[in-house]
N, C-alpha and C positions, 0 to 999 in steps of 0.2 A: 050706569052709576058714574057721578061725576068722580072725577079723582081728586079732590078736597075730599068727598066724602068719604070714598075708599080709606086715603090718607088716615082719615080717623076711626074709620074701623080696623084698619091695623095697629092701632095707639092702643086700643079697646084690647087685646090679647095682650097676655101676660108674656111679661118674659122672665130668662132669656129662649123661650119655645114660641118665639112670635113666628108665628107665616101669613100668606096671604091665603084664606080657606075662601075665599068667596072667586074661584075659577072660573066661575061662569063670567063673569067680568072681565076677563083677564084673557079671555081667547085670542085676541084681534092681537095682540105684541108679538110683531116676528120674529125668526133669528137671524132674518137680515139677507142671507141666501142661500142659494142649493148647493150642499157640500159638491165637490166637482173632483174628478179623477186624479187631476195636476195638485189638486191644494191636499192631498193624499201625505206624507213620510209612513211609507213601512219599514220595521225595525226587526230584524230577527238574530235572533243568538247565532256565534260563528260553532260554537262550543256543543251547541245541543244538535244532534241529528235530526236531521228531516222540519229542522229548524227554516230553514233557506228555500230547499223545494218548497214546502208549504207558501212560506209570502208571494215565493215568483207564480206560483200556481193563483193566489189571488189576484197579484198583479196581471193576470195575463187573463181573468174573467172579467176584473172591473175595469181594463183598459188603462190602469195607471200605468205613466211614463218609467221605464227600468231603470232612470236615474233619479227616480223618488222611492228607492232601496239604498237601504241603509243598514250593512253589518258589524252590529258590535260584538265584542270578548267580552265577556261576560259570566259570573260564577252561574252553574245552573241551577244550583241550589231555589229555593223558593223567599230565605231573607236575605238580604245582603246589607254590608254596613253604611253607614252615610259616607262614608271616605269612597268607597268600592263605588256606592253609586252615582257620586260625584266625577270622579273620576273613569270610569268604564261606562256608564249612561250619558249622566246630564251636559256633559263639554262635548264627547261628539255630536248628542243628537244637537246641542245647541250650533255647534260648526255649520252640520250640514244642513239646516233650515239657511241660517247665514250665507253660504255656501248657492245656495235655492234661491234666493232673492232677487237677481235679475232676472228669473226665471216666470215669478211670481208667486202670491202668497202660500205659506205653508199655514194651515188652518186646523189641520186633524193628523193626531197620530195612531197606526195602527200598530200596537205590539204584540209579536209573535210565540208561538210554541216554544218552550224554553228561558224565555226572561223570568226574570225574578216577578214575585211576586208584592212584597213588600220591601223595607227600605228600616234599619234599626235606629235608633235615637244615635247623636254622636255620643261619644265615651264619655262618661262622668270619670272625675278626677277619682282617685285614691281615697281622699277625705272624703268626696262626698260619700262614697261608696260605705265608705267606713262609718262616717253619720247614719246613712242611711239605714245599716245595720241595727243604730243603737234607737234608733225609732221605731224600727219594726219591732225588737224585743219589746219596748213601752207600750207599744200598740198588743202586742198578744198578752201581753199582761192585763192590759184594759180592760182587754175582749174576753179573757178566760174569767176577769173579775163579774162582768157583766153577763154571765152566761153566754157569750157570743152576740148578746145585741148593741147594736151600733147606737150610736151618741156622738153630740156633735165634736166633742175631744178626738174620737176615732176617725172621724172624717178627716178631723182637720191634719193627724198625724200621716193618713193616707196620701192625704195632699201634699205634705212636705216630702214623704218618699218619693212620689211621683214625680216632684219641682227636683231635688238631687240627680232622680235617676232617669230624668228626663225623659219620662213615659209619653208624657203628649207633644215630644216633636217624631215619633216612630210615625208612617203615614205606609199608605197602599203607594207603590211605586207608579201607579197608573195618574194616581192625585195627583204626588209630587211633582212629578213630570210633566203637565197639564201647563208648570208655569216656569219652565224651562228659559222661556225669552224675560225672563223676571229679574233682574240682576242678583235684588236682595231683597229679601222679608221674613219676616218672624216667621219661626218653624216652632212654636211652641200652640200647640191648640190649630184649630180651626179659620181660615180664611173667606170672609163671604164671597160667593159666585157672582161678578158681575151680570151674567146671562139668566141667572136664576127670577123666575116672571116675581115671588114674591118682595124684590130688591132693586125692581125697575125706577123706584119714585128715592130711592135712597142711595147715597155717596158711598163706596165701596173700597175700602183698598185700592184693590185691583182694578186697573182698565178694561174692557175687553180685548182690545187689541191684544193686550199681554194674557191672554189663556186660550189655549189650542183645547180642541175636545180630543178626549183619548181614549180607547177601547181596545181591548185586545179580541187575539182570535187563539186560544186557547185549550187546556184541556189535561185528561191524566195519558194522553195519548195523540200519536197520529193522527189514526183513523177516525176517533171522535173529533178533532180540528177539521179536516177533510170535507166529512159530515154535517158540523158547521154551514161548511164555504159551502158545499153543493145543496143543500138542503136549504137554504135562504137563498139561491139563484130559481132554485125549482119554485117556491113557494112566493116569490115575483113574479112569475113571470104568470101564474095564475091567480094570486090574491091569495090570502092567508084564508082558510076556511075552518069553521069548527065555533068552537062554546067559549062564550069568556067566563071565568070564574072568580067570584069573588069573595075571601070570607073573613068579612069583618065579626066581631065577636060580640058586640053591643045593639042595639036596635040606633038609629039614627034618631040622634038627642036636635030637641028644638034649641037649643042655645046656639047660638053664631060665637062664641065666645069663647074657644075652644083651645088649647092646647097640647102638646106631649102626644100621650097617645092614643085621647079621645080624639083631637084634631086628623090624627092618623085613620082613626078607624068613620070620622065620617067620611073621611077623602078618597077610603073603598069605596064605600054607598055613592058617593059622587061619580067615580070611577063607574062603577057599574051601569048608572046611568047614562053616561057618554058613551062608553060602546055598543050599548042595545041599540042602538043608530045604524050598526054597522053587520052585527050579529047576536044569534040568540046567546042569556046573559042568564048565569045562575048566580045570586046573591044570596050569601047564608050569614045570617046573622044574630046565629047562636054563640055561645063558648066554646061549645066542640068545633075541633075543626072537618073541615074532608075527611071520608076515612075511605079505606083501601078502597078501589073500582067504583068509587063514584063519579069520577070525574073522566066519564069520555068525552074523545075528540076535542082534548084541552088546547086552544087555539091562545087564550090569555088568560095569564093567572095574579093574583096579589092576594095575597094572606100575611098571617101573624097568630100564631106566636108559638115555632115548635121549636124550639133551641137546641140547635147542634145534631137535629133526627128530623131527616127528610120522611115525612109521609106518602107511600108510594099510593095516594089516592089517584094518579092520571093515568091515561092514555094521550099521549099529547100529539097533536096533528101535526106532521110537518109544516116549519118553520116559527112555530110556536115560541112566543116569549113569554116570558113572567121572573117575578121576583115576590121573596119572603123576606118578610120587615122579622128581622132577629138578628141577635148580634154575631159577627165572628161566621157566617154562612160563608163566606170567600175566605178565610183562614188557610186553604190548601186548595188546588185544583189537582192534587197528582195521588196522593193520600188515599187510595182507590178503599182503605179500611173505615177511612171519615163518611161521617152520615151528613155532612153539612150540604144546606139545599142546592148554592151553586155546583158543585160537584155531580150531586147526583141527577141534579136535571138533566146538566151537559150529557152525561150518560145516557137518559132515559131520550132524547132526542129533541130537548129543547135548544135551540138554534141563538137567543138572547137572554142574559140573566143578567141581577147585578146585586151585589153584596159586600160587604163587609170585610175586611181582612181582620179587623180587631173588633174591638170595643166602640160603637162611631155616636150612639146614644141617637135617638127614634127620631128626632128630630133633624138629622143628617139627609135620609135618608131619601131618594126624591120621592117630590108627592104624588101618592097616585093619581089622582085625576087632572092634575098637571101633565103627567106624562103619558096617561095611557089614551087624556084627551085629545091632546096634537098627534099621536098614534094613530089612533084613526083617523082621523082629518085626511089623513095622506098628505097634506104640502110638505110634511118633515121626513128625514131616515130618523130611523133608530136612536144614533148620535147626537143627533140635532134633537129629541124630544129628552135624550137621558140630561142633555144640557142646561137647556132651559128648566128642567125640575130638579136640579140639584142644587143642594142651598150651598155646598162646602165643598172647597179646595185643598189641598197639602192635608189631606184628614185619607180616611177610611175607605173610603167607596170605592169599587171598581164594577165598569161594563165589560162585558164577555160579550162578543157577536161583532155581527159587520157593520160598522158606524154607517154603512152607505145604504143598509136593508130599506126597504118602501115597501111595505105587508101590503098598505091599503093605497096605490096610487091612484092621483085622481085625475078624471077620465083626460084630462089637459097635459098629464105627467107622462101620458102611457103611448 
C-alpha cells in the first residue's frame, strides 16, 4: 500500500480512538537496532531486600557491564508522590544515564524487585480540594436524582473533579520514567509514542531520541522475579514452544473502519493470524471467554474482558507471554489477595505480561498484532515489540519481563 493511501485510510477512523489497524502494511518499519548489553540502566531499590542480589544476578546472565547499576532509596511502598518521585527516581536515574554518556547510549531501563510501582498526581491546593468537594456533592445529587444514570452534566462535573484533583497527571512509574531525558512536558493526560508503528507518518511531541524503553523485572516476591530471569534464559535458548491463544469476543467484522474496542478485538483475529506462522493457534471468538483447563501449554495469550478476576483457564509453557486488555490488571504486583491478571500470571509462570496500573481506556493499550506480530518474527526482544505497539507515554501501561527476551530468534540471530 502506498502511504498517501494508507495516510487516508488513517483519516477514515474516527477519533480520538484512531490507529493504524491495517498491520499487515506496516511490518517492514524497524526499531532501528538490537537492544545491546552496554545500552542496558538497571535500577534496584537500596530499601527492599533481595532488591540488589536480583539485578546483579541479571546483570551477570545478560552480560551487562556492573557499572550500568544503579541504586536508588526509595519508599517501597507500591505509590509514591510526584515530589518522592522526582526527587528519589527521576534526578538520579537522569544523573547517571548523563553520567553514561561518554560511555555510550543508554537506550532501556530495567527496574527492579521493590520500586514503586506508580507515581500520585502533584498536591492540589486547599481550594481546589475544597471545590472539588462541592462538585462531588452536585454530582451525587444529579446522580441520586437520575436514578444513577449518567448524562452529559454528570460527565462534565466528573471532568472538573478530575482537572482540580488532578486525576490525569497520576501515571505508571514505569511510563513516567520512559521520558526522563525530557526536560519538560505536560503531565496531564497522555503523550503520543514516537516509536509507536501507528504514528510513523505523523509529528509527535516527543522525539525519539528523548524516550528510553522501560520494563521491569518484578513480582509479589523473590522467587517469582528469579523465576522470571531463569525461565526466559531457559526458554531462549530452546524457542518458546506451546499454543497461542486467542480470545476475541465478536466474529471479525468486514469493515476496515474500526475503532475502540472493535478495532481491539479484530487486532486479536489479526494477531492470531500472525502467529500460526510460528505455532499452533487457538482463536475463540465467542463472548465467553477461556474457562478453567482449556488452555494447555499456553505459549501466548491476548484476551478481554475479565475485570479485576484472573481466569485460571492455562497451563502456560515456560517462558510464555501474554496480556488481558482490562483496566487496572497492574494496579499491584505484591497484593498476593488481588485477582488482577498481571499478578496472577507472574504467579502461575508467565515470564512477560503488561497491564495497566489504573484506568488507561482500550485504546492505550498496545496493539495485538502489532506486537505479538514482530514477536514472532524474531528480529525484535520483547522490549523492542512492547515499543513499537504502544501508542502512550507518561500514562498507564507497564511491561513486566526481560526487555532483552528473543522467544523466536532467527536463524541469523542464533
Amino acid at each position: 500500500m502506498k502511504r498517501a493511501r494508507l495516510r487516508r485510510l488513517f483519516q477514515t477512523i474516527p477519533k480520538p480512538l484512531v490507529f493504524a489497524i491495517m498491520i499487515f502494511f506496516l511490518q517492514s518499519v524497524p526499531w532501528g537496532h538490537a537492544l545491546a548489553p552496554d545500552e542496558v540502566l538497571v535500577i534496584a531499590n537500596s530499601r527492599m531486600a533481595g532488591s540488589m542480589d536480583l539485578a546483579l544476578h541479571y546483570m551477570q546472565k545478560r552480560k551487562i557491564p556492573r557499572d550500568r547499576l544503579l541504586s536508588v532509596s526509595v519508599s517501597t511502598d507500591e505509590v509514591i508522590s510526584r515530589d518522592e518521585y522526582e526527587r528519589a527516581v527521576r534526578m538520579p536515574v537522569r544523573n547517571a544515564i548523563q553520567k553514561l554518556r561518554s560511555e555510550g547510549r543508554i537506550s532501556c531501563l530495567v527496574l527492579f524487585y521493590g520500586m514503586p510501582l506508580k507515581v500520585n498526581p502533584p498536591l492540589s491546593s486547599p481550594d481546589q480540594e475544597r471545590r472539588a468537594r462541592e462538585i462531588g456533592l452536585e454530582k451525587k445529587q444529579l446522580e441520586e436524582a437520575s436514578s444513577g444514570k449518567g448524562n452529559d452534566t454528570i460527565r462534565a462535573l466528573q471532568q472538573q473533579i478530575a482537572a482540580l484533583l488532578k486525576t490525569n497527571q497520576r501515571a505508571a512509574l514505569d511510563s513516567e520514567i520512559a521520558l526522563v531525558l525530557v526536560d519538560a512536558y505536560p503531565l496531564d493526560g497522555w503523550l503520543e509514542n514516537p516509536y509507536f508503528l501507528g504514528f510513523q507518518e505523523k509529528k509527535t511531541l516527543l522525539e525519539k531520541d528523548e524516550v528510553l524503553l522501560v520494563s521491569r523485572l518484578d513480582g509479589p516476591d523473590e522467587k517469582t522475579v528469579l523465576g522470571i530471569i531463569n525461565d526466559t534464559l531457559a526458554a531462549e535458548e530452546t524457542g518458546l514452544q506451546g499454543t497461542g491463544y486467542f480470545d476475541a469476543r465478536w466474529p471479525l467484522p468486514q469493515s476496515k473502519q474500526l475503532a475502540g474496542y472493535a478495532l481491539y478485538d479484530a487486532a486479536i483475529h489479526s494477531a492470531a493470524r500472525l502467529v500460526q506462522n510460528r505455532m499452533p493457534v487457538r482463536l475463540d471468538a465467542r463472548e465467553e471467554l477461556f474457562q478453567p483447563g482449556e488452555c494447555d501449554h499456553a505459549a501466548l495469550y491476548c484476551g478481554w474482558y475479565s475485570l479485576g478476576r484472573y481466569i485460571d483457564s492455562f497451563k502456560w509453557s515456560k517462558g510464555a507471554i501474554g496480556y488481558h486488555i482490562a483496566s487496572a490488571e497492574c494496579s499491584t504486583l505484591r497484593n498476593r489477595s488481588s485477582q488482577v491478571w498481571c499478578l496472577k500470571m507472574l504467579e502461575k509462570g508467565v515470564v512477560g505480561t503488561i497491564g495497566p496500573v489504573y484506568e488507561p481506556y482500550v485504546q492505550a493499550f498496545p496493539v495485538p498484532d502489532m506486537f505479538f506480530g514482530r514477536l514472532v518474527e524474531g528480529h525484535m526482544s520483547l522490549g523492542e515489540c512492547y515499543l513499537i505497539s504502544l501508542p502512550y507515554l507518561s500514562w498507564e501501561m507497564v511491561l513486566i519481563g526481560d526487555p532483552m527476551y528473543r522467544p523466536f530468534k532467527t536463524r541469523s540471530a542464533r
